[in-house]
N, C-alpha and C positions, 0 to 999 in steps of 0.2 A: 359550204364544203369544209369541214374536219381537215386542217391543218396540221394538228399535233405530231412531233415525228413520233415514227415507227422504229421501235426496236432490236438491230437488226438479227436478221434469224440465224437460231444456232446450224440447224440443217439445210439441206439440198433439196427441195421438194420439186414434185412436177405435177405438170399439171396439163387436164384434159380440156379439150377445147370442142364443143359442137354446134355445127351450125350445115342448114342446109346452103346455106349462101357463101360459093367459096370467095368470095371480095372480102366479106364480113370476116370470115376466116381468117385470109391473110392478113387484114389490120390490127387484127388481135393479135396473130403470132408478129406482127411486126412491133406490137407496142411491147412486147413483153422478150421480144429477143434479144435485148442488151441486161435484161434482169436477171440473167444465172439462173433461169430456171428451166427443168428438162418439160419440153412440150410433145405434146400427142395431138392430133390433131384429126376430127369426124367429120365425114358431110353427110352425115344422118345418125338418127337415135340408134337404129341396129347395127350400125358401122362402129357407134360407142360404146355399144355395150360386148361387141368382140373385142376391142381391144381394152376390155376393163378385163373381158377374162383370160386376156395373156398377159396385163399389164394391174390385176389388182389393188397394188399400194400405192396408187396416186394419191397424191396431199390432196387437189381439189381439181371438184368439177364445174364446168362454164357450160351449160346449154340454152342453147334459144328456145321459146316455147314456142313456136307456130312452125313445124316442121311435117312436111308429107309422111303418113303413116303411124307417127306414132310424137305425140305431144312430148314438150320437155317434160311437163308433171308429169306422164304416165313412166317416158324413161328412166326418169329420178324412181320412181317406185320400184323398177326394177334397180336400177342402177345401186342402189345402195344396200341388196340385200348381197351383192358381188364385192361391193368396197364399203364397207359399212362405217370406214372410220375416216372414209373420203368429206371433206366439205361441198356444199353443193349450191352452186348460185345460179339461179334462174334470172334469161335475158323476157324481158316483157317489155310489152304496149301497155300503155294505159288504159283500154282496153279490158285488159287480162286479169282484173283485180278479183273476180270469184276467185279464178283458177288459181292466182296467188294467195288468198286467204286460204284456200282448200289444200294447196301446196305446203301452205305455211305450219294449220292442224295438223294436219297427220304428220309432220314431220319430216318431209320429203324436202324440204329446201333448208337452208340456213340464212341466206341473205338474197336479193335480186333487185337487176336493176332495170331501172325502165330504157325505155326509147324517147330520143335519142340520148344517149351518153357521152361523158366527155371523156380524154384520157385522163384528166385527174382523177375524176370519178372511179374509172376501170382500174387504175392501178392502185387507187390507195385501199377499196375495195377489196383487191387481190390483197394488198399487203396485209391489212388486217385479218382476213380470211387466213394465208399463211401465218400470221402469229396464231393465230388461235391452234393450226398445225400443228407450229411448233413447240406450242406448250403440251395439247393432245402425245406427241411424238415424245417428249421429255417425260410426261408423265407415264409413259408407257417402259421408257427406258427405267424410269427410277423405279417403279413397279416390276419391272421384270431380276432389277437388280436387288430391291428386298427380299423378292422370292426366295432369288440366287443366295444370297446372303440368309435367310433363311433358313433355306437350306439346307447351307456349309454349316452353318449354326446346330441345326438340329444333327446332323453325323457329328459335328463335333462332341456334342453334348452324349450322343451314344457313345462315340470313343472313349469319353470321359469319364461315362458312368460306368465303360466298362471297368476303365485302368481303374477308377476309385475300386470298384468290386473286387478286381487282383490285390491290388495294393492293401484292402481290405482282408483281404484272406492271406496274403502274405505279411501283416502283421498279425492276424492274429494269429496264424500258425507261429511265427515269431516267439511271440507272447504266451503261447502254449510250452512253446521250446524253453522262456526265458524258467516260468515257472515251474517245469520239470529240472532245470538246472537250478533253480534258487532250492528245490524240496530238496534235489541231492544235497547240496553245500552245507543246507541246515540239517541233513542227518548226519553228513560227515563230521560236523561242527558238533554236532552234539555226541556222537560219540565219541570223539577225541577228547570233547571237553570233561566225559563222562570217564573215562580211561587216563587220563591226567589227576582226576581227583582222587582213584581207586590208589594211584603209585602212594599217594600221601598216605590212604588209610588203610593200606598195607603194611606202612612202616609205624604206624600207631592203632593199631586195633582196638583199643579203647574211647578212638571217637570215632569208631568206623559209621557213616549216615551221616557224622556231623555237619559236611560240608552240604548235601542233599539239603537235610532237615533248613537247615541256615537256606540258601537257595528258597524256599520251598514259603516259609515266612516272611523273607523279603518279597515275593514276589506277593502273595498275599497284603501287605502293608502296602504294596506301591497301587494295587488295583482301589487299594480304600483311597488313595489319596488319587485316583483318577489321572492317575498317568499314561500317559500314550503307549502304544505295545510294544514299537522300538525300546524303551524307555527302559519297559519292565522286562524285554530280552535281555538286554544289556546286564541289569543286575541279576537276573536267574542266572548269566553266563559269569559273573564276576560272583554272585554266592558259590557256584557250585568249584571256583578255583581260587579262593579266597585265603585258603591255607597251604596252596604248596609251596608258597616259599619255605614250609616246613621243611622241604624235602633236602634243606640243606642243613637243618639243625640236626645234632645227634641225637639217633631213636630214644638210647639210653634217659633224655633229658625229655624228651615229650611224653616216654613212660612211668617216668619217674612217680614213686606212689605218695611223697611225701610232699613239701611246699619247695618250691625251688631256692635256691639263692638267690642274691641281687648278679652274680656274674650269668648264673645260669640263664635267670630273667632277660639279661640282657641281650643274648644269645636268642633267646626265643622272639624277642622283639625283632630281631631281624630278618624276619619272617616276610614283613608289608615291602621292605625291600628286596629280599630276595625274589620276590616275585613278580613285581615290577621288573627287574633283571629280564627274566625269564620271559614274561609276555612283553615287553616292550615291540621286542621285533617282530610280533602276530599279528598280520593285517587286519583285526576282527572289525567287525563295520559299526561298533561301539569303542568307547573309551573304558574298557576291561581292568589293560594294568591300571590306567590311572585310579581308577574306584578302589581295586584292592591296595593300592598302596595307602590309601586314604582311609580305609576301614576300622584303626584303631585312633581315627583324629577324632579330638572332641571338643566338643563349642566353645569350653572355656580355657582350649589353647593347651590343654596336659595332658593330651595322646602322643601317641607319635607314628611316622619319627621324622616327623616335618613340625608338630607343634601348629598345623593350622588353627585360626578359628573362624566358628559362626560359620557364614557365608563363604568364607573360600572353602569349604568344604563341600564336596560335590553330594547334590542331596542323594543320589545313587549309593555315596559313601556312607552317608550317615542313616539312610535305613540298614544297609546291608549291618551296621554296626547295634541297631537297638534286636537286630533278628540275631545275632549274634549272642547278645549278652542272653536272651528269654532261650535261646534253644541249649547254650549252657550251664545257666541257672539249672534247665529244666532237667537234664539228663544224667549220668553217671559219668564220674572224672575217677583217675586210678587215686587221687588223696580226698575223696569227699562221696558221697552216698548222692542222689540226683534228691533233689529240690521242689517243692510243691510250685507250679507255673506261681501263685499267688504271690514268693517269694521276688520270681521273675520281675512280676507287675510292678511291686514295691520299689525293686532298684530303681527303673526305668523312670516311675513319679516320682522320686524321692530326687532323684536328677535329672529330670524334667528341667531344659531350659540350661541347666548346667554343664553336663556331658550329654546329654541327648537332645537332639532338635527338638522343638516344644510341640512340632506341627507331625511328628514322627509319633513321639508318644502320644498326643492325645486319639491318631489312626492306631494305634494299639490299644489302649484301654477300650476303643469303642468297637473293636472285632470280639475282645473277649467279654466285653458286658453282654455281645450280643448273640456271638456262639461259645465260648467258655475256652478250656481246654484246645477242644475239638477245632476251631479257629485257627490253629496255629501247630498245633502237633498232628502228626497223624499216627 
């Protein structure tokens, strides 16, 4: 006899009991009526299988095989197409060993015991029998609770996919919105910025395009030197307002046909500041005034009117400043006749590394080796 204990069980099981012999009967339900377990009780095969069909979900079934009218195997064969997930233990003689081997095949039994039996036998029998239940029973519970969980899982996962889907379309509507409000900003932006540069070359007619032209050459130079397109907004927005600190010097002295004075000069240099003044307080999403303030600095410290050099000079500033000197070289001033671009090129290398970035001039000379002219004017 299998000694080992038993584990005790998580559920409530019951169990069916049949036998034609009711002595036999009542010894069963009496060995098993202090074990917590709900009992059913037949005094025949047809008597057990009415109350399997009002009573289905029995843990396990106890029948005798030698019963008037209809054998335990033959009842088992019915009996479990009604409780299929009943356990089912057949009582035998010795005797009975076909009908137990044939019981055993097809499937109709689980365990059985002979004659005579003892109560250890019968109950540890039973108890084993009920674990096996109550792991069947657990695993039906954990089965139906993956389902469950499942399930919730999968609506969850629709909920989800749908909100992604809104959320989806409500950013990119968003993002439709953002770029319809960034295309207005940068018209508004440009035409203000376009309309600020007109006040300066209203009041000097003589370099009316200047600020464009300049604009227009730096941003050319900065795509040779493979700058980012924030980069190169930035300086098209700082060429094209480059000179309105003019707007503070007197017309008289920026028309002037002749060469200026050194007081006049000085006057006109306060240009880079007067305009830094002016844009400082323009929230532009580049560093605007700083670049024009910096536009007449030069690498070797004698621009102004900071007297930067080299490297503190914002490279922004210092293209804006070599597109500066080639679009004035190149054009018509009221004290000098406009100047073959060739002229232009010679300053620029001849101060190469000096006043002009070295990495600035040598993207110029290789625009116009490569389209001439045409490169840089239009």
């Amino acid at each position: 006899m299998n000694s080992m204990a038993l584990s005790p069980l998580k559920y409530r099981h019951s169990i069916l009991l049949i036998d034609d012999e009711e002595a036999i009967l009542e010894i069963m339900a009496a060995m098993l009526a202090d074990e917590g377990y709900d009992l059913l009780t037949a005094g025949s095969a047809e008597e057990g299988l009415a109350l399997l069909k009002k009573t289905p979900d029995v843990s396990l079934i106890i029948s005798d095989q030698h019963m008037p009218g209809m054998t335990g195997v033959q009842f088992f064969a019915q009996a479990r197409h009604i409780s299929p997930d009943a356990l089912r233990v057949l009582l035998t003689g010795y005797t009975d060993t076909d009908a137990i081997i044939d019981a055993i095949n097809s499937g109709g039994i689980h365990r059985y015991l002979t004659k005579p039996w003892s109560r250890e036998d019968f109950l540890h029998t039973i108890r084993q029998m009920l674990g096996k239940a109550d792991l069947m029973r657990e695993n039906r519970r954990l089965d139906e609770l993956v389902k469950k969980q499942n399930a919730e899982l999968l609506d969850l996962n629709k909920g989800l996919e749908e909100k992604v889907r809104q959320k989806t379309r409500h950013l990119n509507q968003s993002l439709e919105e953002l770029r319809s409000s960034l295309e207005k900003i940068r018209m508004i932006l440009g035409g203000t910025v376009l309309a600020m540069s007109r006040i300066v070359e209203s009041r000097d007619p003589y370099t009316a395009g200047h600020e464009q032209q300049v604009a227009r050459i730096a941003c050319v130079i900065s795509e040779k030197l493979l700058l980012p397109v924030d980069r190169v907004e930035a300086i098209r927005i700082a060429g094209q307002l480059h000179d309105i600190g003019k707007i503070a010097v007197p017309s008289e002295i920026l028309t002037k046909p002749g060469r200026l004075s050194p007081l006049e000069m000085e006057m006109v240099k306060t240009h880079c500041r007067n305009a830094y003044d002016i844009l400082k307080a323009i929230e532009f999403p580049y560093p605007v005034a700083k670049i024009i303030l910096q536009h007449h600095e030069r690498m070797d410290g004698s621009g102004y009117p900071q007297g930067l050099k080299g490297e503190d000079i914002l490279l922004e500033a210092r293209i804006i400043a070599c597109a500066d000197v080639i679009e004035a070289i190149s054009s018509h001033r009221p004290y000098r006749p406009a100047m073959d671009i060739d002229t232009a090129m010679k300053e620029i290398t001849d101060h190469r590394g000096i006043l002009y970035d070295a990495n600035v001039v040598d993207a110029c000379l290789d625009i116009y080796r490569t389209q001439g002219r045409q490169g840089f004017l239009s």
